[in-house]
C-alpha positions in Angstrom: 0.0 0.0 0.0 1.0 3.7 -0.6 -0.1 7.1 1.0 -1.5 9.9 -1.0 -0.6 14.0 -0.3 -4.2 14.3 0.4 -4.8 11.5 3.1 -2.9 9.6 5.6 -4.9 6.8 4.9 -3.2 3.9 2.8 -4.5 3.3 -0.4 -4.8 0.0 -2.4 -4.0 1.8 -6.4 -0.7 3.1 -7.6 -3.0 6.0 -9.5 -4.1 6.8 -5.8 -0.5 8.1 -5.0 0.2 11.2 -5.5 3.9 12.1 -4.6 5.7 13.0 -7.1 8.5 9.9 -5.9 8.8 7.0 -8.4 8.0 3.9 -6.5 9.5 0.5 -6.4 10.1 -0.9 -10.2 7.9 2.3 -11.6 9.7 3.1 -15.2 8.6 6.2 -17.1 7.8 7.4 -20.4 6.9 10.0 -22.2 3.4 10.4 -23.2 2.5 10.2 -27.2 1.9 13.6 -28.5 2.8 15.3 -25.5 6.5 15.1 -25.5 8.2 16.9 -22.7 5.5 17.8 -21.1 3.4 14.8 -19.5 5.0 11.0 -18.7 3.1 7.9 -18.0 4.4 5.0 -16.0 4.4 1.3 -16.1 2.5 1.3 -12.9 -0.3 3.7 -14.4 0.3 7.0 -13.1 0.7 9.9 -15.2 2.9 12.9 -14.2 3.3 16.5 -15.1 7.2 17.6 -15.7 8.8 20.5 -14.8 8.3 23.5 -17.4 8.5 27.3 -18.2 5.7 28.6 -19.9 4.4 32.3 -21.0 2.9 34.7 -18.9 0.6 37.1 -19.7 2.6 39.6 -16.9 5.6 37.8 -15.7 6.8 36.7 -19.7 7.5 33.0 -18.1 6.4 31.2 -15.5 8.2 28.2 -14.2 6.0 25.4 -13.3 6.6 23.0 -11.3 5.6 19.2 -12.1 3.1 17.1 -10.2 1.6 13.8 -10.3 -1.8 14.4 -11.8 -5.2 13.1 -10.5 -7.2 10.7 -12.1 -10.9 10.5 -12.4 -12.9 7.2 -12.0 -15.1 6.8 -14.9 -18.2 4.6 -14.3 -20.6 2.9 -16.5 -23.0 0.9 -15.4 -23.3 -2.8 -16.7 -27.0 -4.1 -15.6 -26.1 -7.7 -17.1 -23.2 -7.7 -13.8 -24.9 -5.2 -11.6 -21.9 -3.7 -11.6 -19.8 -0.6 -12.5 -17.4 -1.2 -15.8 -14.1 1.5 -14.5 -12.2 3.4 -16.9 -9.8 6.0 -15.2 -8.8 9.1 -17.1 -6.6 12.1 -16.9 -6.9 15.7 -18.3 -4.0 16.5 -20.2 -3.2 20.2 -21.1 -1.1 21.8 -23.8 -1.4 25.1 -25.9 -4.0 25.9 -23.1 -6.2 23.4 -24.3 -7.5 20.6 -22.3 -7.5 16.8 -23.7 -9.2 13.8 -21.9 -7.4 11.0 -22.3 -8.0 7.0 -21.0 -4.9 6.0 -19.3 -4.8 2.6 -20.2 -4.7 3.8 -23.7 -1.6 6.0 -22.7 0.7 3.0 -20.7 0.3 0.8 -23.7 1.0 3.0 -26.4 3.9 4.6 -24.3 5.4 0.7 -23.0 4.0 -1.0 -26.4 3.3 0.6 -29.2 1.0 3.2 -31.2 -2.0 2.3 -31.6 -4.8 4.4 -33.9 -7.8 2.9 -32.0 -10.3 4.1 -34.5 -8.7 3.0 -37.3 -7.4 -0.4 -36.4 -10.4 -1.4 -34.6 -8.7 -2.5 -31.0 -8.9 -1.9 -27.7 -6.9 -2.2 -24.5 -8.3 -3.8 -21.7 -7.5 -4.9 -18.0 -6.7 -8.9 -18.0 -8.1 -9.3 -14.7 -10.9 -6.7 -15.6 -10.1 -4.2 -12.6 -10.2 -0.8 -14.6 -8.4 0.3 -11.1 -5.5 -1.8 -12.0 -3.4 -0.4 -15.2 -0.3 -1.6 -14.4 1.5 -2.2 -17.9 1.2 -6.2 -17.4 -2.3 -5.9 -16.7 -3.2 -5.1 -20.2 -3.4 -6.3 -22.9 -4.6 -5.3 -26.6 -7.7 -7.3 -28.4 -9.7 -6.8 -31.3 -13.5 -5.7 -31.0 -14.8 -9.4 -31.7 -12.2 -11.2 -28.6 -13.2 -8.3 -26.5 -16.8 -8.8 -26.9 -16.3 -12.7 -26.1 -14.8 -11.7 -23.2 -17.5 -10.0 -22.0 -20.4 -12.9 -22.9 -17.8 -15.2 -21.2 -17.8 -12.7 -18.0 -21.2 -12.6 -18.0 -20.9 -8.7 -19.0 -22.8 -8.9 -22.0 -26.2 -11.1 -23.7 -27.2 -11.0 -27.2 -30.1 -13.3 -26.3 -32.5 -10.5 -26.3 -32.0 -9.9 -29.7 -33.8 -13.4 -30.7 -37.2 -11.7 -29.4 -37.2 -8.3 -31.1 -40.1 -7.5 -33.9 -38.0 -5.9 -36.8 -41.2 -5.4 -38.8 -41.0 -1.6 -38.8 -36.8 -1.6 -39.0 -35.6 0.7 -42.1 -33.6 -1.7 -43.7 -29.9 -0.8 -44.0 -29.4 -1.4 -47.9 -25.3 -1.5 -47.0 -25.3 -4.6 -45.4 -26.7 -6.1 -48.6 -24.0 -5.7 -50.8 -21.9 -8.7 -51.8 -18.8 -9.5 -49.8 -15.7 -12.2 -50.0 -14.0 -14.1 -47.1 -10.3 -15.1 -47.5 -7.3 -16.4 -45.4 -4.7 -14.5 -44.2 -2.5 -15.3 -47.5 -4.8 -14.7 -49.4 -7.2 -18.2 -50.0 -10.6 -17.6 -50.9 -12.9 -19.5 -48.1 -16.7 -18.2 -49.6 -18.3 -15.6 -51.3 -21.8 -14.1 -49.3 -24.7 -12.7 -50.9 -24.3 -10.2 -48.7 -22.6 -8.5 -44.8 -25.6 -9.5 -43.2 -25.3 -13.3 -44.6 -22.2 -13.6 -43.7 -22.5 -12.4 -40.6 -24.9 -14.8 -39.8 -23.2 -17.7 -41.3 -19.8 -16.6 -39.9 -20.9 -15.7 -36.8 -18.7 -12.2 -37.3 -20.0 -8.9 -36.2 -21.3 -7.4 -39.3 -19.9 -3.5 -39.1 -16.4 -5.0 -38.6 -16.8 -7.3 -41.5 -18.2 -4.1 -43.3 -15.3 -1.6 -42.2 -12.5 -4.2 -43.3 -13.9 -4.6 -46.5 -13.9 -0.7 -46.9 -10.4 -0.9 -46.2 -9.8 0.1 -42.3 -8.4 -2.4 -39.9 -5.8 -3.4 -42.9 -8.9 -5.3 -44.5 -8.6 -7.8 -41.7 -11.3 -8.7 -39.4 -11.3 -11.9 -36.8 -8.7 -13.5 -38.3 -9.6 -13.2 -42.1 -9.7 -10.8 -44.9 -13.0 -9.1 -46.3 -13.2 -7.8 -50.0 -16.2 -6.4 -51.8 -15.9 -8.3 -55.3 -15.1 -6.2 -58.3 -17.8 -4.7 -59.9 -18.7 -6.2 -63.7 -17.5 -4.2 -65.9 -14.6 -2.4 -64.0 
């Protein structure tokens, strides 16, 4: 346990102490994007360094560096009864302020880049404690793995969906188009009449079958490729 500035009370989370010490085994590294100005650790805390900045009567102003305070974000899981925990930290520069989820931060600082939106992945807590972010409590996963996690955890049901009259549903005309599955290197394994068949023949969410086969996620989406077939006459 470690002790915060703002108690005397021990406290259980490395993100709970806030001296600006390095603790036992804590590494740092400097935060994507905000280079020389905010570092994240392989424990999960995220740090201000020192720095001069303008002033609108002094000209500069040295500033100090402190350990910065993270807020608990809570969302609600009724399949669990439950809260799902996501900590994140207000990061500042150019006078603007940027949340950020802290997980997000350790692994692209200790791993590697990650362009979440793009490549369709998410980093999550292997022991499922959003508390914890230690660096080796995480771990990267696509959007299908993660969401078989969660049906596995008990965190998530589909069943519902079996029951629901989808009578007066505007049909999304999208998910009709054609689409190919192939291998990694390249095989073809079967043509679909359309996203929606092959989602349900796959058993593949059908937006990330979509948004490979539009080119994002490298065209790859649980473990194969997706490719809209070549219009006749092109």
């Amino acid at each position: 346990m470690v002790l915060s500035d703002d108690t005397d009370l021990p406290t259980m989370y490395p993100y709970e102490n806030l001296l600006i010490k390095s603790l036992k085994g804590e590494i740092w590294k400097d935060v994507r994007g905000y280079e020389g100005y905010y570092r994240v650790s392989n424990f999960g805390r995220v740090k201000s360094l020192d720095r001069t900045i303008p002033h609108p009567r002094l000209y500069q102003q040295f500033v100090k560096g402190r350990m910065l305070k993270q807020k608990a974000v809570k969302d609600y899981n009724r399949y669990a009864g439950d809260d799902m925990i996501s900590l994140q930290v207000s990061l500042a520069i150019e006078n603007t302020n940027h949340y950020h989820n802290v997980r997000r931060l350790v692994y692209a600082a200790f791993k590697k880049k990650i362009d979440f939106k793009k490549d369709g992945l998410y980093v999550i807590n292997k022991d499922g404690n959003g508390y914890n972010n230690r660096l080796s409590n995480l771990e990267l996963v696509s959007k299908s793995s993660k969401q078989r996690r969660s049906i596995g955890l008990g965190r998530q049901n589909f069943e519902y969906l079996k029951t629901i009259d989808r009578s007066g549903w505007k049909k999304n005309t999208s998910r009709m188009i054609p689409v190919n599955q192939y291998t990694f290197k390249g095989r073809l394994v079967r043509k679909y009449d359309s996203i929606r068949q092959a989602s349900l023949i796959a058993r593949i969410d059908a937006k990330g079958i979509s948004n490979a086969a539009k080119g994002f996620y490298n065209g790859i989406w649980s473990g194969y490729k997706w490719k809209f077939p070549a219009r006749k006459g092109k």
